[in-house]
N, CA, C and O atoms as a MOPAC input file, in Angstrom:
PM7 MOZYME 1SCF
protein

 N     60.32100 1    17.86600 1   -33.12800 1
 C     60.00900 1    16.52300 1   -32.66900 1
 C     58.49400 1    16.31900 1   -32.74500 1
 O     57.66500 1    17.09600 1   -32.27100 1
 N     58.27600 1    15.37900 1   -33.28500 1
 C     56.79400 1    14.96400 1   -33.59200 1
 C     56.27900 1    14.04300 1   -32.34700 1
 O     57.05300 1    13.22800 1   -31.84600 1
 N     54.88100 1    14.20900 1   -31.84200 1
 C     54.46200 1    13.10800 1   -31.18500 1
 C     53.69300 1    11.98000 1   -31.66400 1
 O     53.14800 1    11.09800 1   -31.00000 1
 N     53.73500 1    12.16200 1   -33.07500 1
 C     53.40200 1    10.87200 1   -33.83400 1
 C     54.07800 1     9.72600 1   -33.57600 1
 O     55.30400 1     9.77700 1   -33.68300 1
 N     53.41100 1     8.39300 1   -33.16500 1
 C     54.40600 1     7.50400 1   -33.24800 1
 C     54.87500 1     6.91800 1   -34.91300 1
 O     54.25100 1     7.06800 1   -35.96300 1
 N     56.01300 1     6.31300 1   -34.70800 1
 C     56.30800 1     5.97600 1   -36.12500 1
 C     55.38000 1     5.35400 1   -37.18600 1
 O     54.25600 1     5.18900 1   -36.71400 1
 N     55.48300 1     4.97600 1   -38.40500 1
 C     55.00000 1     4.74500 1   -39.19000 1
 C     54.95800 1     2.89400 1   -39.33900 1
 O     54.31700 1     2.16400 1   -40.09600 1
 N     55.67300 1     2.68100 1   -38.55200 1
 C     55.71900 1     1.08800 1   -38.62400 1
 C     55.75200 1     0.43800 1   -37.03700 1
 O     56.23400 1    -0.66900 1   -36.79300 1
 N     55.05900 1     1.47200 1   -35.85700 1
 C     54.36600 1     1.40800 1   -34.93400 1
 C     53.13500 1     0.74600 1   -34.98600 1
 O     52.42100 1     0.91900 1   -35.97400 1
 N     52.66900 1    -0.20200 1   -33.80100 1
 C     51.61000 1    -0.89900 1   -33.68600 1
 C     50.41500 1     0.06500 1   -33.17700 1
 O     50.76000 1     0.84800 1   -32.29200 1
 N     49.57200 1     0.10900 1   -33.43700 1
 C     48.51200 1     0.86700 1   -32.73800 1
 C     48.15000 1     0.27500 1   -32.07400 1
 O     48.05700 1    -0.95200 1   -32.10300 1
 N     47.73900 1     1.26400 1   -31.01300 1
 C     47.35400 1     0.46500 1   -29.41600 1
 C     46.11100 1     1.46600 1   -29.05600 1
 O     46.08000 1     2.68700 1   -28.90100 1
 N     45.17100 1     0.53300 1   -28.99100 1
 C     44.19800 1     1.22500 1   -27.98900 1
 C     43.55200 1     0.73600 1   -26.92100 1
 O     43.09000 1    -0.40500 1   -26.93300 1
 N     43.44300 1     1.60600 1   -25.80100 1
 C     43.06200 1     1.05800 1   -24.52600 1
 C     41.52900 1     1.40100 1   -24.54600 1
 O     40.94300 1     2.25100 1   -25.21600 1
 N     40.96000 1     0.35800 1   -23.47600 1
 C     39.43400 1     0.11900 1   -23.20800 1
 C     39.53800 1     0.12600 1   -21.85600 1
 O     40.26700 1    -0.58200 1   -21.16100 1
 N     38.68500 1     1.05600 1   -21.48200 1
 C     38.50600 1     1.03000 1   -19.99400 1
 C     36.56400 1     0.06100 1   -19.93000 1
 O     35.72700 1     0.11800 1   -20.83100 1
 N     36.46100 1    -0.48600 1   -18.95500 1
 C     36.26200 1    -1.04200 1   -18.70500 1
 C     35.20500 1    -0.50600 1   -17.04600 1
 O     35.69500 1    -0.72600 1   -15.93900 1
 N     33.84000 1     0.15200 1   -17.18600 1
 C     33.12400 1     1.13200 1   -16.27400 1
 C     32.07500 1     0.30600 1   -16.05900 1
 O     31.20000 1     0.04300 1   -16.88400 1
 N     32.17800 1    -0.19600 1   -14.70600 1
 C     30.77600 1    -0.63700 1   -14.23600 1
 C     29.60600 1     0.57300 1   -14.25100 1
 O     29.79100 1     1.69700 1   -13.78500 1
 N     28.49400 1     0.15600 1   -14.81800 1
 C     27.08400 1     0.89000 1   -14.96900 1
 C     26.23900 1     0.90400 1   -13.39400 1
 O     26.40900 1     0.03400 1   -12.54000 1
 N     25.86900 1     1.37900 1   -13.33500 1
 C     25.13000 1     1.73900 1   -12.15400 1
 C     24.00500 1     0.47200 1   -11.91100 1
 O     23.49800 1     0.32200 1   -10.80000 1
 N     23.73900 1    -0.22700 1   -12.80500 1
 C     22.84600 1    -1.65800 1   -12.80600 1
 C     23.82200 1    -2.74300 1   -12.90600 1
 O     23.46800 1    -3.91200 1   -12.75200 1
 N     24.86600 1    -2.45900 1   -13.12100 1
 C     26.12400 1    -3.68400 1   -12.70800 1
 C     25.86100 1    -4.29500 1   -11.92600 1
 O     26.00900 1    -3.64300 1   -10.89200 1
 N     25.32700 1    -5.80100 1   -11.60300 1
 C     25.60300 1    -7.07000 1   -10.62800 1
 C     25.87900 1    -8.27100 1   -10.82800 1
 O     26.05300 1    -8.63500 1   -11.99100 1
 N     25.97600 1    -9.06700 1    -9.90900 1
 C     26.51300 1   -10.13300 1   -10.18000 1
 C     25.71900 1   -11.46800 1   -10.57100 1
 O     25.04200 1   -11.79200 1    -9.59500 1
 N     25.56500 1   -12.27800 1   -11.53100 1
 C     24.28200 1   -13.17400 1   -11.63600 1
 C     24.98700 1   -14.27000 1   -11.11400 1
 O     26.19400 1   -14.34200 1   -10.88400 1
 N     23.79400 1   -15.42700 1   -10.88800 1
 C     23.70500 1   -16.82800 1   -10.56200 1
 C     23.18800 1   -17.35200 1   -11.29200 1
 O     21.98600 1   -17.17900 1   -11.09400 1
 N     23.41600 1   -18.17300 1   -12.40500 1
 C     23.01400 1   -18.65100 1   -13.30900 1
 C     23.20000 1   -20.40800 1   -12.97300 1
 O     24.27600 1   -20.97700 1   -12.78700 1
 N     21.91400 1   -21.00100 1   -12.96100 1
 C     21.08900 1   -22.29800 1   -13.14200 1
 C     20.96400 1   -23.17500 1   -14.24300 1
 O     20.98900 1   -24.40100 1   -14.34300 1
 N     20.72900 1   -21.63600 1   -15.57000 1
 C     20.22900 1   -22.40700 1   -16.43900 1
 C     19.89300 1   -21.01500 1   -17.51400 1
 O     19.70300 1   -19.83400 1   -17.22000 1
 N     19.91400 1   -21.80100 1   -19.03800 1
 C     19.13700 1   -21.06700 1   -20.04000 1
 C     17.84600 1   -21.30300 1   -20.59300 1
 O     17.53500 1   -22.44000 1   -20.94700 1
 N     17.04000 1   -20.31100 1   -20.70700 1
 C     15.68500 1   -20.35300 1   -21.90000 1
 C     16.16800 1   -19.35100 1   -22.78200 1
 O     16.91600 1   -18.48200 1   -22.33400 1
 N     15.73000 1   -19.36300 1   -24.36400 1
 C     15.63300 1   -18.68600 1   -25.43300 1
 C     15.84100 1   -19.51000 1   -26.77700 1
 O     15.72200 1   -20.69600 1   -27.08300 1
 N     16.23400 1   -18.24900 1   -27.49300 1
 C     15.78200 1   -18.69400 1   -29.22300 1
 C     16.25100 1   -17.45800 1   -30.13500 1
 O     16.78000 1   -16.44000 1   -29.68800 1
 N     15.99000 1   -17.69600 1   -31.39700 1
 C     15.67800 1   -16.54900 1   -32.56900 1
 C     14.46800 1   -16.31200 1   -32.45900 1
 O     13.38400 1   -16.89000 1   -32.54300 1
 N     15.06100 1   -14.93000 1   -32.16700 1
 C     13.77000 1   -13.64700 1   -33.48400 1
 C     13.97200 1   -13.60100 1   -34.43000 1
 O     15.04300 1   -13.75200 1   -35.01600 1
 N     12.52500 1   -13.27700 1   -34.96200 1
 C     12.12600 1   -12.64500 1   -35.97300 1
 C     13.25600 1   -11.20400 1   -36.65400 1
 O     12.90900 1   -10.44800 1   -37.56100 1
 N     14.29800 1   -11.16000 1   -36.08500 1
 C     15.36000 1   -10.31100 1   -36.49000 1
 C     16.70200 1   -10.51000 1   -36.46700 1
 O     17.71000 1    -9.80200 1   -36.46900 1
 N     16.36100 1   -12.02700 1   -36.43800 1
 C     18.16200 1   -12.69300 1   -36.65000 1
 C     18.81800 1   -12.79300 1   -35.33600 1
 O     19.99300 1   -13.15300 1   -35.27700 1
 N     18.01800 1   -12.44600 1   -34.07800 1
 C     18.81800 1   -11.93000 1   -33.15500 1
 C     18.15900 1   -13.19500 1   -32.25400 1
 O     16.99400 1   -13.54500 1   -32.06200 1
 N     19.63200 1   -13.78200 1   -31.73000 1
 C     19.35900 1   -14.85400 1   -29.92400 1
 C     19.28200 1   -14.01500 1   -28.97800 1
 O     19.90800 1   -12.99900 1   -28.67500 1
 N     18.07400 1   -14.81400 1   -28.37600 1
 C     17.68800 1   -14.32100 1   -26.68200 1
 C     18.09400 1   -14.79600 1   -26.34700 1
 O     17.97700 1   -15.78900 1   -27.06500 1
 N     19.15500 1   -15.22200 1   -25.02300 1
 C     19.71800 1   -15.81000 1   -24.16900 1
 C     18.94800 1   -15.09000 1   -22.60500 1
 O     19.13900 1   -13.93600 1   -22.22000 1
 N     18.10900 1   -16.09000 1   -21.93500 1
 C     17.71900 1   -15.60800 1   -20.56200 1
 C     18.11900 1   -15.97400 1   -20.22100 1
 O     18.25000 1   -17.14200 1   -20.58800 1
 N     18.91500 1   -15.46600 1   -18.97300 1
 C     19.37700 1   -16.54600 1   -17.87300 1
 C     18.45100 1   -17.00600 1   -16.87400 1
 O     17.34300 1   -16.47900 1   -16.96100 1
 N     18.63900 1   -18.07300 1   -15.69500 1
 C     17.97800 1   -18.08900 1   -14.57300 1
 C     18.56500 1   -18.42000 1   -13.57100 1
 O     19.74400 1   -18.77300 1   -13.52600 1
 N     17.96700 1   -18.35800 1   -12.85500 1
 C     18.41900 1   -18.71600 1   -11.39500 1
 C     17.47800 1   -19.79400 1   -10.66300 1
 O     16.32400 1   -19.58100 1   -11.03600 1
 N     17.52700 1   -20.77700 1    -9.84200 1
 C     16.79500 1   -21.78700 1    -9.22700 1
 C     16.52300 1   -21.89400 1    -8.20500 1
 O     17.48700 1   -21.51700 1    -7.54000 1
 N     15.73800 1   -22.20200 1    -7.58500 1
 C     15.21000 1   -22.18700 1    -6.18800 1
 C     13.91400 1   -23.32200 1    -6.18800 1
 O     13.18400 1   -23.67100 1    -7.11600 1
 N     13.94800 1   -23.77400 1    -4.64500 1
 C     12.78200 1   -24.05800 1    -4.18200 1
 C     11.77300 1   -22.81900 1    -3.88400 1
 O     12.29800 1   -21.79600 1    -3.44500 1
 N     10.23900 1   -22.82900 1    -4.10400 1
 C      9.30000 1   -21.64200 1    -3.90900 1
 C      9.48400 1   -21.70800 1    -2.21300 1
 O      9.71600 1   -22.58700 1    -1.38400 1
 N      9.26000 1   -20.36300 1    -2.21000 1
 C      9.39400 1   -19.42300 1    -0.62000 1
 C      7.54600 1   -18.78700 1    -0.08700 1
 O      6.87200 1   -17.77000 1    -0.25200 1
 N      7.36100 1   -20.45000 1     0.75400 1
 C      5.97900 1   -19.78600 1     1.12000 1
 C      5.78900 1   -18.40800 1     1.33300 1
 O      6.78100 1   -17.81600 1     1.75900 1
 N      4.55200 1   -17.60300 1     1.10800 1
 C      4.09300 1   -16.54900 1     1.92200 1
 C      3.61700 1   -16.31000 1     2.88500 1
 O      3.38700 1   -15.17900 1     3.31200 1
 N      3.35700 1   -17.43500 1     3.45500 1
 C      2.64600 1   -18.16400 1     4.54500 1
 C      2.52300 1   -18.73800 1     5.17900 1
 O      1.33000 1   -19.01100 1     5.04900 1
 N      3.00900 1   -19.48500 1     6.24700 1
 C      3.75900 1   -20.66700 1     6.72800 1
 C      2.57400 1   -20.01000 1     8.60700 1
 O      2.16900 1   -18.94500 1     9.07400 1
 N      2.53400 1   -21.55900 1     8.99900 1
 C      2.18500 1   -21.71700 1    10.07500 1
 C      2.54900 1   -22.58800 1    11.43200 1
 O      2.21900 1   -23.77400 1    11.42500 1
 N      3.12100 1   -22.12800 1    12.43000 1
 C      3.45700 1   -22.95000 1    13.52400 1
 C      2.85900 1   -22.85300 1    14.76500 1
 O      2.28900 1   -21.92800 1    15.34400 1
 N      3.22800 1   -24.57000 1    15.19800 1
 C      2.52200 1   -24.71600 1    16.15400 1
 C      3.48000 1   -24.43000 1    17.56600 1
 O      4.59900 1   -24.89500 1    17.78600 1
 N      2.66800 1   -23.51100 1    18.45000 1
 C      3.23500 1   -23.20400 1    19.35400 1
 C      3.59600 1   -24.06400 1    20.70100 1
 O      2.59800 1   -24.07200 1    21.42100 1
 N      4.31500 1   -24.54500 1    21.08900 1
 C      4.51400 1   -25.78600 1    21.77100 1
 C      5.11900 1   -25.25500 1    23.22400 1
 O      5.57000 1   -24.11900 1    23.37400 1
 N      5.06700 1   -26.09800 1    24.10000 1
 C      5.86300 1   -25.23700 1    25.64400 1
 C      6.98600 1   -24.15000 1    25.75500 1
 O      6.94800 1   -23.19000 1    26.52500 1
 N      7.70300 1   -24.36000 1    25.12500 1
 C      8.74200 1   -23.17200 1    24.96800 1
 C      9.80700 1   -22.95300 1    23.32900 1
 O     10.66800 1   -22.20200 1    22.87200 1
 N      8.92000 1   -24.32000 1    22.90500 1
 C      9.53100 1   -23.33300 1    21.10700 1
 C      8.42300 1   -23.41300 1    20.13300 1
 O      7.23100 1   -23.33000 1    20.43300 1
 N      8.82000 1   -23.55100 1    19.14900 1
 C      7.50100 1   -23.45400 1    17.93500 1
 C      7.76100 1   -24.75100 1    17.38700 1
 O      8.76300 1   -25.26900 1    17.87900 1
 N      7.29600 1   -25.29300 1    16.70500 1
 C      6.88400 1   -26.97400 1    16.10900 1
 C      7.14800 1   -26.26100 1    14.37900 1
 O      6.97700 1   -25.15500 1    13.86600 1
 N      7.64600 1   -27.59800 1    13.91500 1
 C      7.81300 1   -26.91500 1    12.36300 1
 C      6.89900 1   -25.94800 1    11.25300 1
 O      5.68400 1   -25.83900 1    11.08300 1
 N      7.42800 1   -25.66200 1    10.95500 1
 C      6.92000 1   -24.48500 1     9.78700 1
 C      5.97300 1   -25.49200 1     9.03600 1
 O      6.27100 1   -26.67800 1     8.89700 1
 N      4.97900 1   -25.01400 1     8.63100 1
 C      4.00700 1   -25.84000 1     7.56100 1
 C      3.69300 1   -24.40100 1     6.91300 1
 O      3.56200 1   -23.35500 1     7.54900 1
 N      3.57600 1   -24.60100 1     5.14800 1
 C      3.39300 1   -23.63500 1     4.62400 1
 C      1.70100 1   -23.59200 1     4.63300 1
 O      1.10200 1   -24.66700 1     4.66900 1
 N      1.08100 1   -22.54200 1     4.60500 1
 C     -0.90500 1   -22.12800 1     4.11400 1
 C     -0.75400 1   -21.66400 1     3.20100 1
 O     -1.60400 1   -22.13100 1     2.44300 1
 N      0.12100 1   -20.62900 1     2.45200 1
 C     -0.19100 1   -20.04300 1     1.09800 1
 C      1.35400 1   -19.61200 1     0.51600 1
 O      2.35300 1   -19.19300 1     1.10000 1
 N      1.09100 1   -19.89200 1    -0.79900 1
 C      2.01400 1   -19.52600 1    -1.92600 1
 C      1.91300 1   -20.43900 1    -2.74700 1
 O      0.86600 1   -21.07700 1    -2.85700 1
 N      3.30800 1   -20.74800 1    -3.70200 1
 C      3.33300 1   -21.47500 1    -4.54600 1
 C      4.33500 1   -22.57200 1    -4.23900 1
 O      5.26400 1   -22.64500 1    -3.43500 1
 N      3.76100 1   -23.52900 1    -5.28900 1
 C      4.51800 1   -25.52100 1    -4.91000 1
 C      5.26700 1   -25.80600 1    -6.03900 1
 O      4.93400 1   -25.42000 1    -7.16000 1
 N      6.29900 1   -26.48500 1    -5.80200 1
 C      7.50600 1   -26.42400 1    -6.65700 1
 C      8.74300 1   -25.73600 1    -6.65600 1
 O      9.14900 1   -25.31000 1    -5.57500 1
 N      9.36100 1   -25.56800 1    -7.60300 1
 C     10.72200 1   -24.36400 1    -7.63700 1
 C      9.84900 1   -23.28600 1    -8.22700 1
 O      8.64900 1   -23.30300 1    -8.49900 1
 N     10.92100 1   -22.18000 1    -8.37700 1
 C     10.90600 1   -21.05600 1    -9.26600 1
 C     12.21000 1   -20.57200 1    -9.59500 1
 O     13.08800 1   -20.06800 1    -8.89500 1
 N     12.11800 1   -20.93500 1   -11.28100 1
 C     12.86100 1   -20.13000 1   -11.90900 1
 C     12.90900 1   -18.78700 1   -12.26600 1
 O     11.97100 1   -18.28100 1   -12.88200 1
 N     14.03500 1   -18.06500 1   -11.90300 1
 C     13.77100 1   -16.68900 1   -11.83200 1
 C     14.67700 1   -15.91700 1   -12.88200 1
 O     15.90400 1   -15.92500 1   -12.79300 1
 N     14.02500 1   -15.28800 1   -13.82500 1
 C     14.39000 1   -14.88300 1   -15.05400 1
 C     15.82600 1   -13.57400 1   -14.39000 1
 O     15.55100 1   -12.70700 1   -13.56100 1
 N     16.98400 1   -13.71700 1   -14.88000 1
 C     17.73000 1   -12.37500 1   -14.27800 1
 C     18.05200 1   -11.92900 1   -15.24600 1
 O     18.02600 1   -10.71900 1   -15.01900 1
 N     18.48900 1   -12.13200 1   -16.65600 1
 C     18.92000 1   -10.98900 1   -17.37400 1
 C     18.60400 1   -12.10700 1   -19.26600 1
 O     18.62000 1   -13.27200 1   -19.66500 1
 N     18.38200 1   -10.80600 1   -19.75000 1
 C     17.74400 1   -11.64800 1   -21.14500 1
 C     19.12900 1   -10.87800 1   -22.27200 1
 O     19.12600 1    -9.68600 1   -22.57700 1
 N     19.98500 1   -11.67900 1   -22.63900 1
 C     20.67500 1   -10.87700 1   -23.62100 1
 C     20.67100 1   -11.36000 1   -25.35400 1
 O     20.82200 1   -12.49800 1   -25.79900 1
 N     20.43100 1    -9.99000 1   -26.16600 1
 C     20.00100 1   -10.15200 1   -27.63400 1
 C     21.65900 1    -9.93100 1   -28.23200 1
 O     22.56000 1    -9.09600 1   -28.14700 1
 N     21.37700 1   -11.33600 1   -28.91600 1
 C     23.10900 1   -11.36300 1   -29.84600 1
 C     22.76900 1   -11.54000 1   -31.38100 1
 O     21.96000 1   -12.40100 1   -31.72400 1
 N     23.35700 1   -10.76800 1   -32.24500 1
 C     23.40300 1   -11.08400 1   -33.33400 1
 C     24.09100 1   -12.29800 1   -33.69200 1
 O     24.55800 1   -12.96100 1   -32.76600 1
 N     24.25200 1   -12.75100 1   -35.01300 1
 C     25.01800 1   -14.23700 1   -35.09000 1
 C     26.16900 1   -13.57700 1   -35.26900 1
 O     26.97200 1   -14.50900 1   -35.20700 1
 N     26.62100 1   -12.88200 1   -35.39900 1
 C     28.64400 1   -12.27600 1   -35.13400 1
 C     28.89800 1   -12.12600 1   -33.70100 1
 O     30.04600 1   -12.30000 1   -33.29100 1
 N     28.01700 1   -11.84300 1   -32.94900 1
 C     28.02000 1   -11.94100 1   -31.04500 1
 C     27.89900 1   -13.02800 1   -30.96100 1
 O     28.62800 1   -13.53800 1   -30.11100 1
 N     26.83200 1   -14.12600 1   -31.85100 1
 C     26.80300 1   -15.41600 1   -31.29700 1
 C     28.34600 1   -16.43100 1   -31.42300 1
 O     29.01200 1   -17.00200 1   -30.55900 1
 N     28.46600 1   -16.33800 1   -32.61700 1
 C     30.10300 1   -16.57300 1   -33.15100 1
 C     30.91300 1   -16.12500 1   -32.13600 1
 O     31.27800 1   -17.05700 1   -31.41900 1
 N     31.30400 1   -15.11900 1   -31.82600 1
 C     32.31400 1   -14.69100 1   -30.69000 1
 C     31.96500 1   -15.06800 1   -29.47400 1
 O     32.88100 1   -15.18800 1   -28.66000 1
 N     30.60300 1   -15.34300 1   -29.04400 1
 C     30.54200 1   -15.80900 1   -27.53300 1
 C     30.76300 1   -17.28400 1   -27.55600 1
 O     31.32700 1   -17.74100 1   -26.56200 1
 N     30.50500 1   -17.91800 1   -28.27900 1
 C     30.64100 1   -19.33900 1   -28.52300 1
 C     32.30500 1   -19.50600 1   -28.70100 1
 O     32.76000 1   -20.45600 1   -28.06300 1
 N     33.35000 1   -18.66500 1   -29.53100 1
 C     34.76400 1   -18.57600 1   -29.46900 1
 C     35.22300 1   -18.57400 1   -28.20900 1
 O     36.03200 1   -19.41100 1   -27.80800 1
 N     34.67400 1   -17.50300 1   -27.38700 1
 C     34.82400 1   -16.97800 1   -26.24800 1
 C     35.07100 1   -18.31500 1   -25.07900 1
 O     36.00800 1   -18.43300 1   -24.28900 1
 N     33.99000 1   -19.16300 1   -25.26800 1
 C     33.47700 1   -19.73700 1   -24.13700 1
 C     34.44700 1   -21.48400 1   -24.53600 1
 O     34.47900 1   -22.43200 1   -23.75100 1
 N     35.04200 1   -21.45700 1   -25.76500 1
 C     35.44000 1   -22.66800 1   -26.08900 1
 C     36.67700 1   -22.53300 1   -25.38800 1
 O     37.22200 1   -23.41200 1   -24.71900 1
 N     37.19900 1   -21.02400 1   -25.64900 1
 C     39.11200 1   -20.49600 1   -25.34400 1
 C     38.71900 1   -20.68000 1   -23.79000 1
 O     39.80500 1   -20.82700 1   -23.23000 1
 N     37.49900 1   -20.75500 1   -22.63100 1
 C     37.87300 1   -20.76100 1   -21.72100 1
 C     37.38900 1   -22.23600 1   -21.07100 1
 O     37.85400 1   -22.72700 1   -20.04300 1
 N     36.56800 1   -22.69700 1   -21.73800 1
 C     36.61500 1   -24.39000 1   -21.62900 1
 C     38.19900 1   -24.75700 1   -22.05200 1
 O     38.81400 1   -25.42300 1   -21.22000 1
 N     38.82600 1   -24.41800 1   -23.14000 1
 C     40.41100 1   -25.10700 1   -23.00700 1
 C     41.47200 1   -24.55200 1   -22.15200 1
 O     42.54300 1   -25.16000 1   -22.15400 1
 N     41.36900 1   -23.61500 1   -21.50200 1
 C     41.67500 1   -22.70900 1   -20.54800 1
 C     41.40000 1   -24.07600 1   -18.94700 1
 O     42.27900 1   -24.59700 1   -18.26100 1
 N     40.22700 1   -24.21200 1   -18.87500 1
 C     39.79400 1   -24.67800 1   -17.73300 1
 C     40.59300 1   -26.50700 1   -17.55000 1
 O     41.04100 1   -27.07400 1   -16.55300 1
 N     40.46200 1   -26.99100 1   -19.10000 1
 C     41.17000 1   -28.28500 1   -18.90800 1
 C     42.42500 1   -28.18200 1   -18.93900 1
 O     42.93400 1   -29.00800 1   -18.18100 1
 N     43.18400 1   -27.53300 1   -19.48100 1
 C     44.57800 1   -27.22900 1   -19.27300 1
 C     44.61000 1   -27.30700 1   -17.80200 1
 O     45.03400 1   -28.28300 1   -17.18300 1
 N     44.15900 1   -26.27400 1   -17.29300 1
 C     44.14400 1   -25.96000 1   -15.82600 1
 C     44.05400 1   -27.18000 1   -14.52100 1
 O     44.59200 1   -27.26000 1   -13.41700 1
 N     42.92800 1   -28.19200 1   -15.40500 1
 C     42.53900 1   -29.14500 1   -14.19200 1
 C     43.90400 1   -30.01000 1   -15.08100 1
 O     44.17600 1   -30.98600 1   -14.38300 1
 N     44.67600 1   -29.99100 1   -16.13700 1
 C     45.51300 1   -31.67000 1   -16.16500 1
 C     46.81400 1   -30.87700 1   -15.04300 1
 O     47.73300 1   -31.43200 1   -14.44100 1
 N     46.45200 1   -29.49400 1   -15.08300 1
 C     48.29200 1   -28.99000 1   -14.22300 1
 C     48.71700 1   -28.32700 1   -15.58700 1
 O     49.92700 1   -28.14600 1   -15.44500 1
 N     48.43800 1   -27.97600 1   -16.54800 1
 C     49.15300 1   -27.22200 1   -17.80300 1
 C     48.62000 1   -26.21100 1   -18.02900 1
 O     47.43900 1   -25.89400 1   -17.89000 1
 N     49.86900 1   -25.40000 1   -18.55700 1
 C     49.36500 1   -24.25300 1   -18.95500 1
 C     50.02300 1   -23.72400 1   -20.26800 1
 O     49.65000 1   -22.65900 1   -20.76000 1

């Protein structure tokens, strides 16, 4: 008895699937990037925020504090760069496949179909 499967057997191979020790979870806002000079898209992601004084000052009042006023940091948001990923145009092709099958995925979903 052979443990070959037959000759007109499907091949099957499994992928496991191992979170890395830098595995987390992003919040994504928004994209910056482009092509290199090597055919290859940067995709950065970001994340958004209002800026988080370093510095903030209150006024001490009979028994609480009076609002926060910031003295130092920065004014505006900050976008905060979390992960930069390099795709060739065959990654770009498949992530763009990828992301269409789950945009029609998602409207199916919101008419009630599946």
């Amino acid at each position: 008895m052979s443990n070959m499967p037959p000759k007109d057997a499907a091949v099957r191979i499994k992928f496991h699937y191992i979170k890395s020790p830098s595995f987390r979870v992003v919040h994504v806002n928004g994209f910056v990037g482009g092509w290199n000079g090597m055919g290859e898209l940067h995709i950065a992601s970001y994340s958004e925020r209002p800026a988080i004084p370093l510095v903030v000052e209150q006024e001490l009042l009979t028994e609480t504090l009076g609002p926060a006023q910031p003295v130092e940091g920065k004014v505006g948001y900050v976008r905060e760069l979390d992960i930069d990923l390099m795709l060739n145009r065959d990654r770009v092709i498949e992530l763009r496949d990828w992301l269409n099958k789950r945009l029609e995925e998602f409207d199916q979903l919101a008419r009630g179909t599946k």
